[in-house]
Backbone of each chain as ProteinMPNN parsed JSONL, in Angstrom:
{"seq_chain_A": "XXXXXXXXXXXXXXXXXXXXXXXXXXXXXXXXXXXXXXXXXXXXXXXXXXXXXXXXXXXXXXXXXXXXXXXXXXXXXXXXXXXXXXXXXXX", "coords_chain_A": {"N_chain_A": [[115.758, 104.124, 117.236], [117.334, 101.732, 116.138], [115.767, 100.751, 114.209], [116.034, 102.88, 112.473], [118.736, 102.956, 111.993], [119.323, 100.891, 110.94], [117.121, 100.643, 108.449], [118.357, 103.124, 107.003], [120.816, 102.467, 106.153], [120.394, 100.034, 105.307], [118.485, 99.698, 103.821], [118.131, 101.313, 101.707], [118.797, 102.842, 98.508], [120.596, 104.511, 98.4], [122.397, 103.718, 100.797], [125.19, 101.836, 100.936], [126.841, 102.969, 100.408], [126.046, 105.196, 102.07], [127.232, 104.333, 104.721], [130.012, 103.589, 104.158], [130.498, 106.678, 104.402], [129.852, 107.273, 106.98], [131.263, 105.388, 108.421], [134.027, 106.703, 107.836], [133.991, 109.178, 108.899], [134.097, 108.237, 111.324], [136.608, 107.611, 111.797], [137.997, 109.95, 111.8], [136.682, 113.878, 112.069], [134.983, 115.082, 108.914], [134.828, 117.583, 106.505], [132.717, 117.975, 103.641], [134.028, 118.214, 100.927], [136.219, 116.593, 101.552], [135.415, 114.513, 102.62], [134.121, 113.429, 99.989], [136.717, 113.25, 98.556], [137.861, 111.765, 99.719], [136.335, 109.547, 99.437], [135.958, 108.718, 96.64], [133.379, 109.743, 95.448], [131.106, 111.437, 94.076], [130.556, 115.757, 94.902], [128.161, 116.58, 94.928], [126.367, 114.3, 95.582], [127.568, 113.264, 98.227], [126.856, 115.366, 99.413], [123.933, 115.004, 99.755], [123.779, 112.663, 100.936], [124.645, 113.193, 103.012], [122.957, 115.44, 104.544], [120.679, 113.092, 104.634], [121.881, 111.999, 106.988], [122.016, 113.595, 108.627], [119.168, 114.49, 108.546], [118.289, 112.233, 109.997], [119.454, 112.153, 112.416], [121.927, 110.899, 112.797], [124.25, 112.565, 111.955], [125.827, 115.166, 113.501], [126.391, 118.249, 112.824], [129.132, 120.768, 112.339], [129.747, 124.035, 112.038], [129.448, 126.285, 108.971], [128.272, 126.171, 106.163], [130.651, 125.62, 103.202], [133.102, 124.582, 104.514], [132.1, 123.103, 106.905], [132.184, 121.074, 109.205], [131.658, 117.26, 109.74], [130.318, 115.093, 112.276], [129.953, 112.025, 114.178], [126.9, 111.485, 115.962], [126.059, 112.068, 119.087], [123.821, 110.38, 119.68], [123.994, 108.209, 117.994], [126.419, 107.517, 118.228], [125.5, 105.889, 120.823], [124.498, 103.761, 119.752], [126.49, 102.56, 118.143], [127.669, 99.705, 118.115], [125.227, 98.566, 116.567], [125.793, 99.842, 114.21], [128.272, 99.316, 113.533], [127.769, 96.484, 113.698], [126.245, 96.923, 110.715], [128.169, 97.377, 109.079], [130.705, 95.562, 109.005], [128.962, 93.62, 107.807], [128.867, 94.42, 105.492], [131.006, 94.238, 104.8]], "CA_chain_A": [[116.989, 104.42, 116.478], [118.01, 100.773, 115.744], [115.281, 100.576, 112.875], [116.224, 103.74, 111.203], [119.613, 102.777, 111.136], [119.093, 99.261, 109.551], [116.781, 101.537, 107.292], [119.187, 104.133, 106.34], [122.214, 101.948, 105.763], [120.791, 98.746, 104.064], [117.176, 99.25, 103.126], [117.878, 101.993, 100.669], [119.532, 102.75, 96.923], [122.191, 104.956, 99.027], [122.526, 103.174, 102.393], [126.286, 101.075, 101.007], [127.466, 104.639, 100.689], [126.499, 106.402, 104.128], [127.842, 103.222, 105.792], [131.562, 104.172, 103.777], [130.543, 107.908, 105.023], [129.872, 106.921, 108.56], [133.36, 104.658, 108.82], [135.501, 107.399, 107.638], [133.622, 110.103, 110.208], [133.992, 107.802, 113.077], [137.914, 107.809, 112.083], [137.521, 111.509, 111.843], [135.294, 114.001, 111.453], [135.676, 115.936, 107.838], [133.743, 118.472, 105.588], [131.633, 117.335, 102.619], [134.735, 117.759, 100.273], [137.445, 116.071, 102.019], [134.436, 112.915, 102.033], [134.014, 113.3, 98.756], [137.839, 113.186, 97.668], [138.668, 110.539, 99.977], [135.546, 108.375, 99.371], [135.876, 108.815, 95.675], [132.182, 110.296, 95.353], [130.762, 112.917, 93.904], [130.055, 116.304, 95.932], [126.659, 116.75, 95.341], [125.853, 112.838, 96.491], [127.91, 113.536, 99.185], [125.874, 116.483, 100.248], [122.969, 114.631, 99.846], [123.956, 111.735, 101.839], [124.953, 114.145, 104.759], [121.869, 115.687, 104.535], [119.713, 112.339, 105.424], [122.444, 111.126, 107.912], [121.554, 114.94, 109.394], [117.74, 114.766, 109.204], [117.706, 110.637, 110.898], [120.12, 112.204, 113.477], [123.032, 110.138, 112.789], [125.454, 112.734, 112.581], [126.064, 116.389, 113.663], [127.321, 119.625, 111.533], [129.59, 121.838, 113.23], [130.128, 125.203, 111.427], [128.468, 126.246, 108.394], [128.584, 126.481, 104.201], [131.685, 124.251, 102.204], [133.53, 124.426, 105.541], [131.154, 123.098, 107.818], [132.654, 119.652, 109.163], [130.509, 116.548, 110.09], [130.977, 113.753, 112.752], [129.028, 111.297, 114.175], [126.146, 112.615, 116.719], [125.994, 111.336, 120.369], [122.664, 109.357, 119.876], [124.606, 107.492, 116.622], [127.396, 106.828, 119.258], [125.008, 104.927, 121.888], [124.292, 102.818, 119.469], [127.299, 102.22, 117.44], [127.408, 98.283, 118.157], [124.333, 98.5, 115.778], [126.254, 100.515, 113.286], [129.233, 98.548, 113.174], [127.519, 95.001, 112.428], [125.859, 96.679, 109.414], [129.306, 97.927, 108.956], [131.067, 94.463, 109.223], [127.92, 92.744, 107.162], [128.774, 94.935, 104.44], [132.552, 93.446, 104.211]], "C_chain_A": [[117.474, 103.189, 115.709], [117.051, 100.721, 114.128], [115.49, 101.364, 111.906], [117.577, 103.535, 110.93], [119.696, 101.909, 110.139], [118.721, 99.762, 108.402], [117.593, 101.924, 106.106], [120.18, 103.655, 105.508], [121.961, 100.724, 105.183], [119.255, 98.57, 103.275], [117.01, 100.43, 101.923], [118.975, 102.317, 99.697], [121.421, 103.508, 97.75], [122.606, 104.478, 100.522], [124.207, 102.355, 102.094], [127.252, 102.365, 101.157], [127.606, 105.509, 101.965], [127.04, 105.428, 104.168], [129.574, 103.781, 105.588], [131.16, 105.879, 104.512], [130.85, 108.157, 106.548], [130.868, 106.46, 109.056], [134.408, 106.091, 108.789], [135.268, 108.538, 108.604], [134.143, 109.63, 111.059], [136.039, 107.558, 112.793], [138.565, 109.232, 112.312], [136.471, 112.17, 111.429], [135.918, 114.971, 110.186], [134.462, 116.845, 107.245], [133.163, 117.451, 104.208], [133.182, 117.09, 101.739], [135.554, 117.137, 100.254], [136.778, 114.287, 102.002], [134.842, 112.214, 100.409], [135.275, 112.747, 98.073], [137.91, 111.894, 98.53], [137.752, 109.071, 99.788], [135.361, 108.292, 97.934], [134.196, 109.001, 94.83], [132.114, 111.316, 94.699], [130.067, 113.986, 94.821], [129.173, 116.192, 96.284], [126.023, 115.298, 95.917], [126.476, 113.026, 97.499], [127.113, 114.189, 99.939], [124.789, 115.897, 100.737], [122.767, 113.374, 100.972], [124.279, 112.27, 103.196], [123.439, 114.424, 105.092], [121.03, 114.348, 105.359], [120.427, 111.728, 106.144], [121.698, 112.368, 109.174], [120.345, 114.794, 110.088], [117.832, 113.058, 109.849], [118.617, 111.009, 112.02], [120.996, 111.584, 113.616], [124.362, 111.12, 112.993], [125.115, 114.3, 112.643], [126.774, 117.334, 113.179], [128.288, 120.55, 112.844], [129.998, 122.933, 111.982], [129.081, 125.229, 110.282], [129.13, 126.918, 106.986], [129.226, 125.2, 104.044], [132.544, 123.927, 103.819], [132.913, 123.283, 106.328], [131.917, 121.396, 108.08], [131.488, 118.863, 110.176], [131.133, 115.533, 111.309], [129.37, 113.159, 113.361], [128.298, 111.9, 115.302], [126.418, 111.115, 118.04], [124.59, 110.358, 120.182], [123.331, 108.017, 118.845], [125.752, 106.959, 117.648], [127.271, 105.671, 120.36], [124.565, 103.698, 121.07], [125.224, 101.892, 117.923], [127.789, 100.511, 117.377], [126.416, 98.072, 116.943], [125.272, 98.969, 113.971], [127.527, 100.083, 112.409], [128.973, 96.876, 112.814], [126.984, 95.614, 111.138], [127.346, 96.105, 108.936], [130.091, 96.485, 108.129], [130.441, 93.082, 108.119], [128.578, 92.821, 105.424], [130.799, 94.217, 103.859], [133.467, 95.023, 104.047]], "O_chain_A": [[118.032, 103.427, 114.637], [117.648, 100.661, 113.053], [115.318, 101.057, 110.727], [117.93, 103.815, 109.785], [119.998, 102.014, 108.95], [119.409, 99.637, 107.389], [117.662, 101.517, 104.946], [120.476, 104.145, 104.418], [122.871, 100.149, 104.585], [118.917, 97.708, 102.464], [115.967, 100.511, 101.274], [120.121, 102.06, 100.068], [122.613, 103.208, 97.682], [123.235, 105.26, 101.234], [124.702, 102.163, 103.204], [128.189, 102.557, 101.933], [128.485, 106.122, 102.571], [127.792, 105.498, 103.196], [130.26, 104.241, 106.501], [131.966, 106.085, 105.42], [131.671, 108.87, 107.125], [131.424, 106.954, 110.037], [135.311, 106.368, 109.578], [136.272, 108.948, 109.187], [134.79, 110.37, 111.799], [136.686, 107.335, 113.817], [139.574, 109.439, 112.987], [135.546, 111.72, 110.753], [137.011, 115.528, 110.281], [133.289, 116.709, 107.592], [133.363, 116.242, 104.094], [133.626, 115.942, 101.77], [136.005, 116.825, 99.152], [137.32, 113.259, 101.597], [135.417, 111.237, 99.931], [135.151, 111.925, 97.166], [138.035, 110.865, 97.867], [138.169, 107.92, 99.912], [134.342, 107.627, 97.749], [133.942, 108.436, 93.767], [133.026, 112.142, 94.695], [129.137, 113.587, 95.522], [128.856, 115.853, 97.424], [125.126, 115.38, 96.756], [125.551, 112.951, 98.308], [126.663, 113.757, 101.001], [124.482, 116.059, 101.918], [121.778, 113.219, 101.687], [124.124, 111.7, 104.276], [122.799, 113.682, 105.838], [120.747, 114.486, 106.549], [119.971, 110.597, 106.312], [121.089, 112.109, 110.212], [120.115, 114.845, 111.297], [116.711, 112.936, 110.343], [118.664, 110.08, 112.826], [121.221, 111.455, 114.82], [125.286, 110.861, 113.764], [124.215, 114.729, 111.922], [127.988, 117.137, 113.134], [127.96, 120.811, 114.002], [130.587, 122.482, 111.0], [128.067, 124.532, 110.33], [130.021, 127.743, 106.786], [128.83, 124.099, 104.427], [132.46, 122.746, 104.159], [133.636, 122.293, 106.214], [132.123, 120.658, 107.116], [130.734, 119.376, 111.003], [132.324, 115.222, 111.278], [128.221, 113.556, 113.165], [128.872, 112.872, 115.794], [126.742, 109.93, 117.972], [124.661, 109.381, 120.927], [123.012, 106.863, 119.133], [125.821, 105.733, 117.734], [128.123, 104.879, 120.764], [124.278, 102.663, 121.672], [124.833, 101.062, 117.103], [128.351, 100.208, 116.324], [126.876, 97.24, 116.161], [125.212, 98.355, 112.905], [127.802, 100.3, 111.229], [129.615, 96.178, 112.028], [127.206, 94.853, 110.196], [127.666, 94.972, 108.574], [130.071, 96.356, 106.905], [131.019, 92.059, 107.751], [128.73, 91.962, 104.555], [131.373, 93.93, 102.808], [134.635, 95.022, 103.656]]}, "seq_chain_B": "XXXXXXXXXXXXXXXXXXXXXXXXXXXXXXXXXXXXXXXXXXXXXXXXXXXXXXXXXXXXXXXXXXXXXXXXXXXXXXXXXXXXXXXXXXXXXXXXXXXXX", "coords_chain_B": {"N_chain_B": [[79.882, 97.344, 80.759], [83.368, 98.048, 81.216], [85.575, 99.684, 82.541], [86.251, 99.383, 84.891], [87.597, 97.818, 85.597], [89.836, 97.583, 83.448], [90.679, 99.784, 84.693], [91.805, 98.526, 86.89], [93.583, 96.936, 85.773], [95.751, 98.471, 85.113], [96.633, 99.698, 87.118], [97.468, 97.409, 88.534], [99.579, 97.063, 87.048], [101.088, 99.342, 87.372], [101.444, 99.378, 90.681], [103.682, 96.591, 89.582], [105.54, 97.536, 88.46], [106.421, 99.516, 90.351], [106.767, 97.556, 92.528], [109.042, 96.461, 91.216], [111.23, 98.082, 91.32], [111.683, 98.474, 93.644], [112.735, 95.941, 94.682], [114.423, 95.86, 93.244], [116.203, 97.474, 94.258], [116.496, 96.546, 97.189], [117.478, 93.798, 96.677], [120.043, 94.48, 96.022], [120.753, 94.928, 98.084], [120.978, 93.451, 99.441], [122.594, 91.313, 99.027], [124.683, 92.742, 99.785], [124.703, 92.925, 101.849], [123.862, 90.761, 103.337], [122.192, 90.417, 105.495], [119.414, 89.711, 108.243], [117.81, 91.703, 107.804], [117.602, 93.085, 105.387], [116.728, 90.572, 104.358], [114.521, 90.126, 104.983], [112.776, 92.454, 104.041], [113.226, 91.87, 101.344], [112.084, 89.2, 100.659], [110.11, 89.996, 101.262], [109.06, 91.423, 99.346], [109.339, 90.082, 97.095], [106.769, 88.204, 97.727], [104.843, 90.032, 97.529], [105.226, 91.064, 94.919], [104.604, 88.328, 93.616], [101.53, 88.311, 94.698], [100.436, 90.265, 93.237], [101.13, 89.532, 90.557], [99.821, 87.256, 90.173], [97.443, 88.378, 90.254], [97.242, 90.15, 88.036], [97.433, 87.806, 86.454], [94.856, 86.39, 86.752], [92.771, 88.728, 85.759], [93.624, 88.765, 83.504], [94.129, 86.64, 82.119], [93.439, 84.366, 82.965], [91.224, 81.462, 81.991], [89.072, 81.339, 82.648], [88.415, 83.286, 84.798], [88.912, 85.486, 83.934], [86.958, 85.805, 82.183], [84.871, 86.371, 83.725], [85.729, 88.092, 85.497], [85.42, 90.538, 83.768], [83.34, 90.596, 82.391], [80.743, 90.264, 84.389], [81.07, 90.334, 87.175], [79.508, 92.443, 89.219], [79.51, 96.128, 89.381], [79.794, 97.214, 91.657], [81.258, 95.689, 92.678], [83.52, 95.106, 91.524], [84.28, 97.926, 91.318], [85.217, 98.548, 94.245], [87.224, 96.465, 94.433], [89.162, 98.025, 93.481], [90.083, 99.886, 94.733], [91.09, 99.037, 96.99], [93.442, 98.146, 95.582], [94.011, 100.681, 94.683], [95.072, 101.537, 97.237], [96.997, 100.083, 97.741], [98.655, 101.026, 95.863], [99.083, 103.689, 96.947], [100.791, 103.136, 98.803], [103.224, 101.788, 97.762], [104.343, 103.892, 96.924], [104.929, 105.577, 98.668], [106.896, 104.021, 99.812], [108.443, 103.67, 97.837], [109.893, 106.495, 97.417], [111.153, 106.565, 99.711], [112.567, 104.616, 99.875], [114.144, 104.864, 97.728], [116.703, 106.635, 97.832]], "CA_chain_B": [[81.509, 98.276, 81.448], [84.744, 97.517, 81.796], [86.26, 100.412, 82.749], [87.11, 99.555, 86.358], [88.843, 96.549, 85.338], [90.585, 98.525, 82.259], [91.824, 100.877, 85.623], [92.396, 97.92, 88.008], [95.213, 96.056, 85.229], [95.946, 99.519, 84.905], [97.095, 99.805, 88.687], [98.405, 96.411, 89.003], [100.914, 96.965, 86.055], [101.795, 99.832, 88.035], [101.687, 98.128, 91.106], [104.626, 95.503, 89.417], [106.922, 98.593, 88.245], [106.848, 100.133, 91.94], [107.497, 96.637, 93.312], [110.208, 95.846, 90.615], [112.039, 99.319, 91.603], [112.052, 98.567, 95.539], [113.261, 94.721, 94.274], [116.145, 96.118, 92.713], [116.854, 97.646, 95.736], [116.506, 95.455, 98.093], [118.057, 92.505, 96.149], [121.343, 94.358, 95.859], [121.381, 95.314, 99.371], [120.921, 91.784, 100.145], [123.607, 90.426, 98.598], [126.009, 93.017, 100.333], [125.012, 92.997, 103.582], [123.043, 89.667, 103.723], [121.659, 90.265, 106.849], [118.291, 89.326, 108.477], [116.708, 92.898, 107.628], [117.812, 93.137, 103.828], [116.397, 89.385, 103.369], [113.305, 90.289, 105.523], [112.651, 93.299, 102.949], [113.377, 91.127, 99.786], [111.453, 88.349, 100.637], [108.664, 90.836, 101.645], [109.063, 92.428, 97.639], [108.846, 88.69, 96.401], [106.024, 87.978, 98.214], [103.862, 91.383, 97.021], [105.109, 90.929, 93.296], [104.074, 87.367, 93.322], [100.57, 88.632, 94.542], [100.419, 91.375, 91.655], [101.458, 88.925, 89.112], [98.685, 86.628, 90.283], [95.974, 89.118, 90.284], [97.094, 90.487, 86.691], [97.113, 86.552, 85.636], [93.52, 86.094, 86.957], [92.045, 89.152, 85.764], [94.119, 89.22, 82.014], [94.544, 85.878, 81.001], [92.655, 83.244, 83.08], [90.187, 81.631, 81.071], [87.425, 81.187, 83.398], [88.468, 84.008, 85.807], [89.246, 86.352, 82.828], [85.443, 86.47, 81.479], [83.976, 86.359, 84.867], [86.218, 89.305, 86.169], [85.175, 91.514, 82.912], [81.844, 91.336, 81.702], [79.998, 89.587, 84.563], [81.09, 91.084, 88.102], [78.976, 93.756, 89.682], [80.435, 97.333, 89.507], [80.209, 97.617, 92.92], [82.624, 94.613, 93.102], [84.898, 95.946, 90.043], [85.015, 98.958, 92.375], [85.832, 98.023, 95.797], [88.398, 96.139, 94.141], [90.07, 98.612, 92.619], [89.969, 100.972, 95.853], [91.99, 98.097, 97.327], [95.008, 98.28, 94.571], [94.463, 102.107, 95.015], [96.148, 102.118, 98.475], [98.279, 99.342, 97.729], [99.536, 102.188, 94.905], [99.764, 104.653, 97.335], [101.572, 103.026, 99.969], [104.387, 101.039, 97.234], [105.099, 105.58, 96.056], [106.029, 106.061, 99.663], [107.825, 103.114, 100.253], [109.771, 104.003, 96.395], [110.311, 107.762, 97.393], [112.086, 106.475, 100.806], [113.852, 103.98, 99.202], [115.006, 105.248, 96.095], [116.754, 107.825, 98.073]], "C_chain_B": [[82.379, 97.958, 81.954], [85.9, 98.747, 82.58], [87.183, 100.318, 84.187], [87.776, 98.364, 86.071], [89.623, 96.992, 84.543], [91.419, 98.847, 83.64], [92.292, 99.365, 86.596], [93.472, 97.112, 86.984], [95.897, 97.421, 84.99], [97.261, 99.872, 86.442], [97.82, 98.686, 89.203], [99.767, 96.15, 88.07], [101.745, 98.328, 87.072], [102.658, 99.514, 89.349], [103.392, 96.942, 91.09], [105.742, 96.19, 89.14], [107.689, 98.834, 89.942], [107.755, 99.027, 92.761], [109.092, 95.742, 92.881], [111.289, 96.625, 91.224], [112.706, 99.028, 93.004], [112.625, 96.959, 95.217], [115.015, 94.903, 94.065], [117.088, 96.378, 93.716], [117.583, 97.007, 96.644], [117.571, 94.242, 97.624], [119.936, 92.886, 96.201], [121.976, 94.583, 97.221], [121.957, 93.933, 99.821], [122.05, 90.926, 99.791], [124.827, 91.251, 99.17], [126.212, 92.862, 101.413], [124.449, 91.579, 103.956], [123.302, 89.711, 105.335], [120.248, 90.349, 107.211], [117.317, 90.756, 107.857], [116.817, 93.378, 106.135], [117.039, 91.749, 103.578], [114.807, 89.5, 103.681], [112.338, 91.25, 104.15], [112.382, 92.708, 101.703], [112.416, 89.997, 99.434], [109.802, 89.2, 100.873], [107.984, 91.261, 99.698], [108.567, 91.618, 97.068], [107.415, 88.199, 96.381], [104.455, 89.089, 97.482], [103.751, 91.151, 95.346], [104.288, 89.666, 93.024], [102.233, 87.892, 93.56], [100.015, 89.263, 93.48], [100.083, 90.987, 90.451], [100.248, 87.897, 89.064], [97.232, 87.265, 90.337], [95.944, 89.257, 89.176], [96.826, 88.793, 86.129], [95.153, 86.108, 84.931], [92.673, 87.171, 86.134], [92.37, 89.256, 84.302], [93.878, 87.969, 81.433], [93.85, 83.986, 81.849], [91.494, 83.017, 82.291], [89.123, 81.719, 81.19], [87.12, 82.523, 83.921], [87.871, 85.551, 85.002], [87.737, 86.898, 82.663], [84.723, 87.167, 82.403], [84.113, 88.086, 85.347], [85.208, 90.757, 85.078], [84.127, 91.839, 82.808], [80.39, 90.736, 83.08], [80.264, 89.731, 86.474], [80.394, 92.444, 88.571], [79.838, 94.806, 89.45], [80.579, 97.463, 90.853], [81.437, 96.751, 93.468], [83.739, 95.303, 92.785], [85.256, 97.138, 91.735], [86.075, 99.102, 93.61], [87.246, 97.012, 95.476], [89.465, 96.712, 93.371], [90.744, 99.461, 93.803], [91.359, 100.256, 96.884], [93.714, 98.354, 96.718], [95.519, 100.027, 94.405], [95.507, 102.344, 96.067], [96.866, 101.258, 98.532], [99.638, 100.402, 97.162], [100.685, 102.988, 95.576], [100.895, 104.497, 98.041], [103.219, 102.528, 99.378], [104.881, 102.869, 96.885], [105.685, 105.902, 97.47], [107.187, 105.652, 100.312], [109.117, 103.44, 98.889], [110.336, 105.368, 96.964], [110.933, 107.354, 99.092], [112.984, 105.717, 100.983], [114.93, 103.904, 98.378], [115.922, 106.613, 96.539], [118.49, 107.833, 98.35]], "O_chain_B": [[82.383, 97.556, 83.118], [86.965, 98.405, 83.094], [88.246, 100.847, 84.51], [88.817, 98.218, 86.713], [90.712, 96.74, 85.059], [92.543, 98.38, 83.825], [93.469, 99.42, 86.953], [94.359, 96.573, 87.645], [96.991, 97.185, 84.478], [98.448, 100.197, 86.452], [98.646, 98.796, 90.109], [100.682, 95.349, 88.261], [102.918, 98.19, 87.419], [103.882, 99.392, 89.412], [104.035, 96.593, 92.081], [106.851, 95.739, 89.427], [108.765, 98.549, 90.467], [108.816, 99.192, 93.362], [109.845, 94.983, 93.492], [112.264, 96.012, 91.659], [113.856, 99.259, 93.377], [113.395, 96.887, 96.175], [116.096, 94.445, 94.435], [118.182, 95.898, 94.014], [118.79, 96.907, 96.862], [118.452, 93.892, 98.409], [120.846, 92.069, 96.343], [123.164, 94.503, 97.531], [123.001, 93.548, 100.348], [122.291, 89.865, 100.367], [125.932, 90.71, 99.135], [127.263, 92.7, 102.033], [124.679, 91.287, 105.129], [124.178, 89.264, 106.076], [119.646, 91.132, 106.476], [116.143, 90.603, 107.521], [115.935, 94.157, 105.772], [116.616, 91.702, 102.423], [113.95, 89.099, 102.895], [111.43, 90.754, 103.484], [111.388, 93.011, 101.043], [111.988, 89.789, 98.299], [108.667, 88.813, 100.595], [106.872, 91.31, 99.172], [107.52, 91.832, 96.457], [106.86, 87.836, 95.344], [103.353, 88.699, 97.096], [102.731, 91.074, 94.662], [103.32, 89.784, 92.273], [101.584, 87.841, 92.515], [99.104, 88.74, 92.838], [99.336, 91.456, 89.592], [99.704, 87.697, 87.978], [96.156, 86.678, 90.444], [94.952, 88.774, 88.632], [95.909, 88.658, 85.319], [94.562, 85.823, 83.89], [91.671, 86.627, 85.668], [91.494, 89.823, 83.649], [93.433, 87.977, 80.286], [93.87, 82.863, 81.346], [90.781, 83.937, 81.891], [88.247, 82.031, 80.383], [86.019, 83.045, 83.741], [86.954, 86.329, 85.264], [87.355, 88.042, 82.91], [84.095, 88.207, 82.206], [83.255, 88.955, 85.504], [84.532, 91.66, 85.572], [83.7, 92.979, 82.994], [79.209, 90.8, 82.735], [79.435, 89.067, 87.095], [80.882, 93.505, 88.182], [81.018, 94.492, 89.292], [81.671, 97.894, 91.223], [82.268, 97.003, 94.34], [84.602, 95.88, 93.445], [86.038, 97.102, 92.686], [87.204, 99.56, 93.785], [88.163, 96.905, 96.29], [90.387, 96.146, 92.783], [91.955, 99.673, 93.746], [92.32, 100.871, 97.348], [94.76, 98.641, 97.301], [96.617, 100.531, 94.167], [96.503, 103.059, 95.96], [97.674, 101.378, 99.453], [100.79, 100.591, 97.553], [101.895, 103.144, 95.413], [101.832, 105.295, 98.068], [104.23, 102.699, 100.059], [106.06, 102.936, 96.538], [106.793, 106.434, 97.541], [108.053, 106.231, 100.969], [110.341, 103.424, 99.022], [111.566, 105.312, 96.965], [111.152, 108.427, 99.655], [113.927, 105.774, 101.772], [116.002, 103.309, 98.275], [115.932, 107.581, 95.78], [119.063, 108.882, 98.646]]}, "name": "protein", "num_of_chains": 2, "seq": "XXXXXXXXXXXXXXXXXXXXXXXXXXXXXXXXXXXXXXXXXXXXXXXXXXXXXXXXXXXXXXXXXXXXXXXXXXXXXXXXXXXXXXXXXXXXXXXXXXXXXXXXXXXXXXXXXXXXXXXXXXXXXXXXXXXXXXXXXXXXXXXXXXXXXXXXXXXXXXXXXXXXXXXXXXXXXXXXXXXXXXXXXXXXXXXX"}
């Protein structure tokens, strides 16, 4: 898990982005659009960035469609020390 | 016959795109998060391009290397050295399509 987060969150074009996605989950959890408005994003990058937090197992969907709200998954939780120096790195 | 040298500057110009793309990357990560696994990455990119740029040198524009490489290398060489920059190819499209993402 520790290498795909490093991965996810600083070795690729959208990794400064999940990291802002991942912070504002772990203060709550929200739907794609409520991201979007409060992270000043656009939906569809939004979506898309859920999407590969989804498939690396970072975070968990509850419900389903525009609704559907996200938070962070229990394996993303055991290793949230990891998640929070990117976090921290990133300023 | 030059043809496998034609395809091998052929592959190492590609080659220098792929590694410019994952550069870009990398370089901006590195400056946000500067941390050991963004510089690890960057310095890794540096390291590959500089190879690249030294193969295209040798095989385009050295003066000794240049002739040698073209008209005066076996094909079976030419070949096997192209086969080489083949799976360098492949491996910099999976590393772009999981980076560029």
């Amino acid at each position: 898990m520790e290498g795909v987060l490093w991965y996810v969150f600083t070795g690729t074009r959208g990794g400064p982005n999940r990291v802002r996605i991942v912070r504002a989950l772990r203060e709550q959890p929200r739907n794609a659009n409520q991201l979007a408005e409060e992270l000043d994003l656009d939906y569809k990058t939004v979506r898309h960035h859920l999407d590969v937090l989804l498939e690396n197992n970072i975070l968990d969907r509850g419900g389903d469609g525009y609704g559907a709200i996200y938070l962070i998954s229990d394996q993303a939780t055991q290793h949230w020390e990891t998640i929070e120096r990117i976090s921290e790195q990133m300023g | 016959m030059a043809i496998w040298i034609d395809s091998l500057r052929l592959t190492i110009g590609v080659n220098l795109l792929l590694i410019l793309g994952l550069l870009s990357i990398w370089g901006r990560n590195f400056l946000q998060f500067r941390s050991k696994h963004t510089l690890g990455l960057f310095v890794f990119g540096l390291m590959l391009l500089s190879e690249n740029l030294l193969a295209l040198y040798f095989f385009q524009f050295d003066p000794v290397l240049h002739v040698w490489f073209s008209a005066e290398m076996p094909m079976i060489a030419q070949r096997a050295i192209m086969l080489i920059r083949i799976f360098e190819t492949i491996g910099l499209v999976f590393l772009i399509w999981i980076t560029w993402d």
